[in-house]
C-alpha positions as CSV (number, residue, x, y, z in Angstrom):
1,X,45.4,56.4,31.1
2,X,47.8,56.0,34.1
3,X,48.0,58.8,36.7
4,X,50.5,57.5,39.0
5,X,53.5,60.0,38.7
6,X,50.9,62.7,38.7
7,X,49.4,61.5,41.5
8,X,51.8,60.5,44.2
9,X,54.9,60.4,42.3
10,X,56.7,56.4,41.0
11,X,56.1,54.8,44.3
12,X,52.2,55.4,44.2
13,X,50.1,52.8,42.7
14,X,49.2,53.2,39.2
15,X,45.3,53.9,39.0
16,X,43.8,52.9,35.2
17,X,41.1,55.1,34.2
18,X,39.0,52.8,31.9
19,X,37.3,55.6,30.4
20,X,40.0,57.0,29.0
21,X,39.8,60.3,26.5
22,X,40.0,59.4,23.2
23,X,42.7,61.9,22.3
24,X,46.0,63.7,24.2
25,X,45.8,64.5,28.1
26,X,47.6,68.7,28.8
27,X,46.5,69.0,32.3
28,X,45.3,67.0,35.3
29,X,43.9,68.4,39.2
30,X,42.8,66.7,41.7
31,X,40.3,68.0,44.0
32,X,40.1,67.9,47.9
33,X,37.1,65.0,47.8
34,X,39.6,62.7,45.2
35,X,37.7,63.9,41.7
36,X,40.4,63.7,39.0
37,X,40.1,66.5,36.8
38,X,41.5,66.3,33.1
39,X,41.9,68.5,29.9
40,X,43.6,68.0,26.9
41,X,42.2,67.6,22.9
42,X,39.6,65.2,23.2
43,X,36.4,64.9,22.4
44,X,34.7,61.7,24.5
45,X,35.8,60.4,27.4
46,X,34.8,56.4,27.9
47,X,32.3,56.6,24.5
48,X,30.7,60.0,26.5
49,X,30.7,63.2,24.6
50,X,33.7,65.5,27.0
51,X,34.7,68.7,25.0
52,X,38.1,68.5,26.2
53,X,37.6,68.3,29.8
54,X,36.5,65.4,32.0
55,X,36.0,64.9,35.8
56,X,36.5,61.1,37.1
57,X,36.0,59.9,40.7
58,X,38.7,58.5,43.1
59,X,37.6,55.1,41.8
60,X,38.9,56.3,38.1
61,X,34.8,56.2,36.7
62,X,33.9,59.0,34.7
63,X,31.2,61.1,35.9
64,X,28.6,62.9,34.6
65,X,30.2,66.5,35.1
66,X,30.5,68.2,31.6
67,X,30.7,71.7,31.8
């Protein structure tokens, strides 16, 4: 999954999220400390169980958060 026009618009660098969601992406926030906040129809996230939402850190690594 590439953020970059989200995230800074065509000039920012792309950042790859390796752990991408395994189905469509709706809606992405990014919090003051850089977590990446996405939701969407998906189920996992990087092989993890995500029920359509899924938190990664500024480094684009999924973390554990799964509300």
């Amino acid at each position: 999954m590439t953020l970059a026009a989200l995230l800074g618009g065509p000039a920012a660098p792309a950042l790859a999220y390796t752990a991408a969601p395994d189905g469509p992406v709706y809606a992405v926030a990014v919090a003051t400390d850089g977590t990446v906040y996405v939701g969407g129809k998906f189920t996992t996230a990087g092989g993890q169980p995500r029920a359509n939402l899924a938190a990664y850190d500024a480094a684009g690594t999924l973390t554990s958060w799964n509300p």
